[in-house]
C-alpha positions as CSV (number, residue, x, y, z in Angstrom):
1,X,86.6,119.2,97.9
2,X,86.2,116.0,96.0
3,X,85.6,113.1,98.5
4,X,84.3,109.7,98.7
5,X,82.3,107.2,100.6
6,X,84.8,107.1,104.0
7,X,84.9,110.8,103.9
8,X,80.9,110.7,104.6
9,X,81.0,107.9,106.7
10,X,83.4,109.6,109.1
11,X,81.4,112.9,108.8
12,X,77.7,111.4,109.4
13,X,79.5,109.6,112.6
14,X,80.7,113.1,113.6
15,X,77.2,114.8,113.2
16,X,75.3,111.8,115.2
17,X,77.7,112.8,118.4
18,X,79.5,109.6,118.4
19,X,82.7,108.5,120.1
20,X,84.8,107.6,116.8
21,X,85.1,105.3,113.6
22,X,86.7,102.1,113.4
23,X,88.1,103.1,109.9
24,X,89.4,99.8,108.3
25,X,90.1,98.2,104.7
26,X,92.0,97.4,101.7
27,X,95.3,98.9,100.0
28,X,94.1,102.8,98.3
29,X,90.9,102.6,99.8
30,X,91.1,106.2,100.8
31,X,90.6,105.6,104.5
32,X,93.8,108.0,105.2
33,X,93.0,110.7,103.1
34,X,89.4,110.6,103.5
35,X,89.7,111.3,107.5
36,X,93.0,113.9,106.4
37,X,89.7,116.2,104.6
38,X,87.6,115.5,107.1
39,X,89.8,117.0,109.5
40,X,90.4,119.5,107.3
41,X,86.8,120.7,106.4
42,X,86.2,120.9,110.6
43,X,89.2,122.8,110.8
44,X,88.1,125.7,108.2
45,X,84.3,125.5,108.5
46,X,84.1,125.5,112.5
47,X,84.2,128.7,114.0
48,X,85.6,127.2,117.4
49,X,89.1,126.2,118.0
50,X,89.8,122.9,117.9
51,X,93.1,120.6,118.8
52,X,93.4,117.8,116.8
53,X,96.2,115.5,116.8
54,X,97.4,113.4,113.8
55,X,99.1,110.2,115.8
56,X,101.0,107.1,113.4
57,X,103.9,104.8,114.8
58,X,106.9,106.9,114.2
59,X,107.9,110.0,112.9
60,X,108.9,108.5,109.3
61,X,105.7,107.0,109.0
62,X,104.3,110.6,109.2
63,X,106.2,112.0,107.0
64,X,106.1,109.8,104.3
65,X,102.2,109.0,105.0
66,X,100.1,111.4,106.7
67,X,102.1,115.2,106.4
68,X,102.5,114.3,102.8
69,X,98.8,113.7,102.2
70,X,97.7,116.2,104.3
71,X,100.2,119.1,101.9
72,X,98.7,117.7,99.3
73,X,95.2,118.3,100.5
74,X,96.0,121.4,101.3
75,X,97.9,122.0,98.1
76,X,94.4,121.2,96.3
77,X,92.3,123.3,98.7
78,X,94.3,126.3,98.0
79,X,94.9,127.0,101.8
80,X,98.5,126.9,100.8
81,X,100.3,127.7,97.5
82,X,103.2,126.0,97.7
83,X,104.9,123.4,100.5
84,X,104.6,123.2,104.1
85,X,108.0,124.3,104.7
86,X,107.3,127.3,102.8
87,X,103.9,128.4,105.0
88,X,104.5,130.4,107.8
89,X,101.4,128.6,109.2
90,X,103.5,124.8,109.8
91,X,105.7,124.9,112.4
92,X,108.3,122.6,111.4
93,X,109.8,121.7,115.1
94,X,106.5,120.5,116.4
95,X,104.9,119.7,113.2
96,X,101.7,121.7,114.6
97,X,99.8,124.2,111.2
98,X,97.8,126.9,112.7
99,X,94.2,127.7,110.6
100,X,92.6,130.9,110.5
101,X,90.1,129.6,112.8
102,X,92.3,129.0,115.5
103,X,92.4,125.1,115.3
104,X,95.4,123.6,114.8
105,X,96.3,120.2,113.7
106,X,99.3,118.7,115.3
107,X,101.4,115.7,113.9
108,X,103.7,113.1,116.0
109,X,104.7,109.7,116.7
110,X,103.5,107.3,118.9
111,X,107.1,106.3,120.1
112,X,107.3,109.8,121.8
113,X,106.3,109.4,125.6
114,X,106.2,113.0,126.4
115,X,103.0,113.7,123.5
116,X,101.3,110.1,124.2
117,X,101.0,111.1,128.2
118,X,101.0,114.9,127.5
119,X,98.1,117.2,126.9
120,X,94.8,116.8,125.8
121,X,93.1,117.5,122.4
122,X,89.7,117.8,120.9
123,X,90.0,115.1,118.0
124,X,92.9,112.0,117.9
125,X,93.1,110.5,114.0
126,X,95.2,107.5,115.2
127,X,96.6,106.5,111.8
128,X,97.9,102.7,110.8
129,X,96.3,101.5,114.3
130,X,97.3,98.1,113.6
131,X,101.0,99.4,114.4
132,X,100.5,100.8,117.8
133,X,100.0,99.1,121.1
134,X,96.5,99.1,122.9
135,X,97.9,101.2,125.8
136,X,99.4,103.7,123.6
137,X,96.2,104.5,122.1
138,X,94.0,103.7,125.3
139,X,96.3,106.8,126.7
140,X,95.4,109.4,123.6
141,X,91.6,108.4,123.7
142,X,91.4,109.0,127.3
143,X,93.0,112.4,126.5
144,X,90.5,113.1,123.6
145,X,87.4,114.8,124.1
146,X,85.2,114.7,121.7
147,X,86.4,112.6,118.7
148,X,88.6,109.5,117.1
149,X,89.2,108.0,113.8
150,X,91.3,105.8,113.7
151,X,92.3,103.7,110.5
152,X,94.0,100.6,109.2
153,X,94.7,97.6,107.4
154,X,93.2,94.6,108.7
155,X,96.0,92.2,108.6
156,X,95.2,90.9,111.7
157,X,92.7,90.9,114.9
158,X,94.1,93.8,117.7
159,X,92.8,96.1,119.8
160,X,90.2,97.8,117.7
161,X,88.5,94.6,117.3
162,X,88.6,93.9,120.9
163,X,88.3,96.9,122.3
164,X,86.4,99.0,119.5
165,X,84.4,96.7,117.7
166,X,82.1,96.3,120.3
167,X,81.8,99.2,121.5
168,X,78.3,100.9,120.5
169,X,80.1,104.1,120.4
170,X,82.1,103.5,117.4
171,X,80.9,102.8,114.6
172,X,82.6,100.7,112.0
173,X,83.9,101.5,108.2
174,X,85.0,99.1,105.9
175,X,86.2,100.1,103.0
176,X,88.4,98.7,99.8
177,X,90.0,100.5,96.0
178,X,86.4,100.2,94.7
179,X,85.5,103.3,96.8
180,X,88.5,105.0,95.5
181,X,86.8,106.7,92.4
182,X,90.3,108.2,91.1
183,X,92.5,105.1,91.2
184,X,93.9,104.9,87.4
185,X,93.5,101.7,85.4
186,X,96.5,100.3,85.8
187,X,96.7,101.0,89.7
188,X,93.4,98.6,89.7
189,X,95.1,96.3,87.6
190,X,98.1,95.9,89.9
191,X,95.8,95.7,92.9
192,X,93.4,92.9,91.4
193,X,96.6,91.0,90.7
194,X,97.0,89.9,93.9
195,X,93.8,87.9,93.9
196,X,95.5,84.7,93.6
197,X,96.9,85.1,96.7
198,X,94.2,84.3,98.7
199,X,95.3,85.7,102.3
200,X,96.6,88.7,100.9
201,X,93.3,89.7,98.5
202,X,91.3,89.1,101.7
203,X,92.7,91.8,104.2
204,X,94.4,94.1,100.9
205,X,91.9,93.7,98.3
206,X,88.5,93.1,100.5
207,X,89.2,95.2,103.6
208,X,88.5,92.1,105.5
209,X,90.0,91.1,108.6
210,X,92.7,88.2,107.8
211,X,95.6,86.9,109.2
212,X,98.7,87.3,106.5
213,X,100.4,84.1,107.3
214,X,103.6,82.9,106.2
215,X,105.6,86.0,107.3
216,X,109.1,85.4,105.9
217,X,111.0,87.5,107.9
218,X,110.8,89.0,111.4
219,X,112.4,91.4,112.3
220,X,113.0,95.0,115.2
221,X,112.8,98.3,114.2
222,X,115.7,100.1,115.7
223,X,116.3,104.7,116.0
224,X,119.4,104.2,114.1
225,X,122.0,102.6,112.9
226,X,125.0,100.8,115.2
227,X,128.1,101.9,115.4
228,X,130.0,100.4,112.2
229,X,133.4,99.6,114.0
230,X,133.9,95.7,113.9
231,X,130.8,95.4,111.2
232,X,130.7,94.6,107.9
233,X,129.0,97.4,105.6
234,X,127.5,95.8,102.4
235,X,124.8,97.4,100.1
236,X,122.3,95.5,97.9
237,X,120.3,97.4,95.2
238,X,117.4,96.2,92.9
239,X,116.8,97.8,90.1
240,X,112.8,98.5,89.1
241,X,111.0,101.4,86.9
242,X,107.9,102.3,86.1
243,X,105.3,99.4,87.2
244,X,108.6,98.4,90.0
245,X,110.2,100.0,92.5
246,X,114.0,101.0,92.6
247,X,115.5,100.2,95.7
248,X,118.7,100.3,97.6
249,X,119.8,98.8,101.3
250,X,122.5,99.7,103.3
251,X,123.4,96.9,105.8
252,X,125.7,96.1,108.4
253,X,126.4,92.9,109.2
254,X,127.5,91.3,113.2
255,X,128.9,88.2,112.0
256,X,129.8,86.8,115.6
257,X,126.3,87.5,117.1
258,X,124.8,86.6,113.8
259,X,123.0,90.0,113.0
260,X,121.9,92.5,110.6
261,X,120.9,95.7,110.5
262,X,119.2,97.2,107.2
263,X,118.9,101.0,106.6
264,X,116.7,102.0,103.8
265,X,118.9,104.3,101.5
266,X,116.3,104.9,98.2
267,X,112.9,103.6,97.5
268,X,111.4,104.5,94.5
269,X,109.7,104.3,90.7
270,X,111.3,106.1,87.7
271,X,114.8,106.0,88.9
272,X,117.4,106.4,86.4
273,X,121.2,105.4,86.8
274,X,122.1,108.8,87.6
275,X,119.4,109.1,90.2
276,X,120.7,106.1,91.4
277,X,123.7,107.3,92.2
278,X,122.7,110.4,93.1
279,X,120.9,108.7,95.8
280,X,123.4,106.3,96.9
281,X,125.9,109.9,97.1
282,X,123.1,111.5,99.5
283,X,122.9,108.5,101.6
284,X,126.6,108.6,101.9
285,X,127.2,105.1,100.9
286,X,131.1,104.5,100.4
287,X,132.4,104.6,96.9
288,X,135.9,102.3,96.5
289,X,134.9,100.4,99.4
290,X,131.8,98.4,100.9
291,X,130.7,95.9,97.8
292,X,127.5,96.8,96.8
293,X,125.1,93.6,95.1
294,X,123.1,94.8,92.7
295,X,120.7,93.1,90.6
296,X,122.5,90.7,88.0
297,X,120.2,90.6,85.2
298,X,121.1,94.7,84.6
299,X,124.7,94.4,83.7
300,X,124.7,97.2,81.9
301,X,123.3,99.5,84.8
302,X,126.0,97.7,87.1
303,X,128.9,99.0,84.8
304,X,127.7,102.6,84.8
305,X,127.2,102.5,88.7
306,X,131.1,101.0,88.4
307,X,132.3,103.7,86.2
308,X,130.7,106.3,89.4
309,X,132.8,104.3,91.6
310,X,131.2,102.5,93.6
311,X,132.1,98.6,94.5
312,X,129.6,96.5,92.5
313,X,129.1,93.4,92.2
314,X,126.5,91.4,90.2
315,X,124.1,89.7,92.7
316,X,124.0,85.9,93.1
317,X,120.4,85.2,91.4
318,X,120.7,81.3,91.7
319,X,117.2,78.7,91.1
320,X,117.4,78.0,95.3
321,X,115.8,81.0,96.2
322,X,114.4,79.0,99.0
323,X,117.6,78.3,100.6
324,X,118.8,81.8,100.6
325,X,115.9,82.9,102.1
326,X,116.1,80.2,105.0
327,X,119.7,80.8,105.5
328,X,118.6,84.8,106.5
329,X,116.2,83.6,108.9
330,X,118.8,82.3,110.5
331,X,120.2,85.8,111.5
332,X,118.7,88.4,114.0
333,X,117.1,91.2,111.8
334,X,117.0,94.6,112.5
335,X,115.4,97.4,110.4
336,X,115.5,101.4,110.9
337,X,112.6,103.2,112.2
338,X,113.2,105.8,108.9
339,X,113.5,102.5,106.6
340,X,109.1,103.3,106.0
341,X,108.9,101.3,102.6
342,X,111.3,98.2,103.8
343,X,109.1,98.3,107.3
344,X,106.0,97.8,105.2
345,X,107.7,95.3,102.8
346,X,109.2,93.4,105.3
347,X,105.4,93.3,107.5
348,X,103.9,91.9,104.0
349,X,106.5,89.8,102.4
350,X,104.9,86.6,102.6
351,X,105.1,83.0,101.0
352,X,102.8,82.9,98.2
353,X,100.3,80.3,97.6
354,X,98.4,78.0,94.4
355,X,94.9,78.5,93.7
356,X,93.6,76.2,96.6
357,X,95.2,77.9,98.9
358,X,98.8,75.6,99.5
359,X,101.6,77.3,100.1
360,X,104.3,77.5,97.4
361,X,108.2,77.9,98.2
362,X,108.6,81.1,96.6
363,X,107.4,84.4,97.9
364,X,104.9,86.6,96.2
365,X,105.7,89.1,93.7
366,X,104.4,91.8,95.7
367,X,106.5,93.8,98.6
368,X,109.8,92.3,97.1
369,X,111.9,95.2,96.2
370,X,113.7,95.7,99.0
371,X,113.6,92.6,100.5
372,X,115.6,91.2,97.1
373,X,117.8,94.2,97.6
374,X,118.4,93.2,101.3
375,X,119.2,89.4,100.2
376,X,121.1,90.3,97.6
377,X,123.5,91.8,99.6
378,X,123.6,90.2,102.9
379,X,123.7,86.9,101.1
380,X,126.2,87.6,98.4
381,X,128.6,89.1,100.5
382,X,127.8,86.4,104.1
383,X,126.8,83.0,102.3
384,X,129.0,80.0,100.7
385,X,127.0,79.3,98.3
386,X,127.0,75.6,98.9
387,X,123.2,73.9,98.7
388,X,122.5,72.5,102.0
389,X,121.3,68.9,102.5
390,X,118.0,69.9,104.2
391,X,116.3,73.3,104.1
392,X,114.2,74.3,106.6
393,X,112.4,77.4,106.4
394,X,110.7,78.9,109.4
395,X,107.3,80.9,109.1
396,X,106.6,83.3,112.1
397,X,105.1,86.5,113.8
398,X,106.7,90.2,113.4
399,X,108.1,91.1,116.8
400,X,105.8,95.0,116.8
């Protein structure tokens, strides 16, 4: 097993019998699939059997973060030889895998009442802590035995400052992509990009604790979609590649109560046209009807999507990006719990800032795929285009 620095800082905690880890730091610092193997090697090298529970903020986060790294480490360990789904180990109801030891390692959400208040466990890995309330997680420790990890990114100061921290029981990891031996050179590259944002390098590129201010957009995560009778359905789609993410909203717009809900339909690098609409077909997004916005500077891309059949229209892409962004804060936002990538954009899409520090009225590079694909369509299809006299833009807090 090839593992790094958090991986033997979680371990050495383990062996000197204390509570847990206070697992924190930067983007691909490993801290997730460091404590995944560590989890792991416990549940093949101990003879006793263990319960150990795998706990993240909802279900899509899970699958999309933690079941998928923990395949893969599986994957690598040959303890399976192809997918979960494939194993007669993984139970794929309860999202428990059974080892030949007898431990199991359990996965679910922290929006389930039932699990949070349920039974007990031997180990709790509380992943993307920073997500999940301090009396959620107060619940699951008090119903752990022996162990916790639990990790995340120090955007701001919570309950595992407060309540961890100083607790002599815990002891504290801070990690960042330097102890991430197999990052590529051109993941590095993007990462030490953002050092000119000065917030953002702090809690993403220093595993420090920060506060990411200048949130552009808050919004509340929702189960599912509303009913669409009496909305209006738009879809807005930016186009990316290789170093830039593809990606493609579905949104339904409450014009009298002045709301929007966003649904994530695609997400993703390498996309060609016909995955594109391959993906907007599996998401079941209307062809011949809804107008979808897509990004105006691929015209060419636009006319093949056209040609599939679906309603597109070349997104307005004017110099005021300012006042299209203040005009959506002016709506109620509302954002899928299944919508994982436009979750974490949204949580990250900040107002970016000069070298000393002063804010700029654009927003930073980073975490903008989807939140151009949401604007895109929302305001192309919604706005009237004409510049305001005064633009205010309001700066707040995610409602968690």
């Amino acid at each position: 097993m090839q593992t790094t620095r958090v991986f033997d800082e979680i371990a050495k905690a383990y062996r000197d019998g204390l509570r847990g880890v206070d697992s924190r730091g930067g983007t691909r610092s490993t801290k997730t699939y460091s404590a995944l193997q560590f989890l792991v090697f416990l549940a093949v090298g101990l003879t006793r059997k263990l319960v150990i529970s795998v706990v993240s903020e909802t279900l899509p986060h899970l699958k999309k973060g933690a079941i998928r790294d923990f395949e893969e480490i599986l994957q690598h360990e040959g303890i399976i030889a192809g997918s979960l789904r494939d194993d007669g180990r993984w139970n794929a109801t309860d999202r428990i895998f059974s080892f030949a030891s007898g431990t199991i390692i359990e996965f679910f959400s922290a929006d389930s009442p039932g699990k949070v208040h349920g039974p007990s466990r031997d180990i709790l890995f509380i992943n993307e802590g920073q997500n999940i309330r301090w009396e959620t997680a107060n619940q699951l420790m008090i119903r752990t035995r022996e162990f916790v990890i639990v990790d995340y990114n120090p955007t701001h100061e919570f309950w595992a400052h407060t309540e961890l921290a100083p607790d002599p029981r815990f002891r504290q990891i801070v990690s960042t992509y330097k102890d991430n031996p197999f990052l590529t050179p051109a993941q590095i590259e993007d990462i030490e990009k953002g050092k000119k944002n000065a917030a953002w390098w702090r809690v993403y590129g220093l595993g420090l604790t920060g506060q990411l201010e200048g949130v552009i957009y808050e919004f509340t995560q929702i189960d599912e979609m509303p009913d669409a009778s009496g909305l209006v359905r738009i879809g807005g789609l930016d186009y990316g590649f290789t170093n830039s993410k593809t990606a493609g909203v579905d949104i339904l717009a409450d014009v009298r109560r002045k709301r929007l809900y966003l649904d994530e339909m695609f997400y993703g690098s390498g996309m060609h046209n016909f995955d594109i609409i391959a993906a907007l077909n599996a998401h079941g997004f209307p062809k011949r009807g809804p107008r979808l916005y897509a990004d105006c500077a691929e015209p060419k891309a636009n006319s093949e999507l056209k040609l599939a059949g679906f309603n597109v229209f070349p997104s307005y892409k004017g110099k005021d990006i300012i006042y299209q962004i203040s005009w959506l804060q002016q709506w109620e936002i509302f954002v899928t719990k299944r919508s994982v990538n436009l979750i974490h954009e949204s949580r990250n899409y900040i107002w970016d800032t000069d070298a000393d520090g002063n804010r700029l009225n654009v927003p930073i590079k980073e975490y903008d795929h989807g939140m151009d694909a949401f604007r895109y369509g929302a305001f192309g299809q919604l706005a009237d285009f004409r510049p305001p006299k005064k633009t205010t833009v309001r700066t707040g807090k995610l409602k968690r």
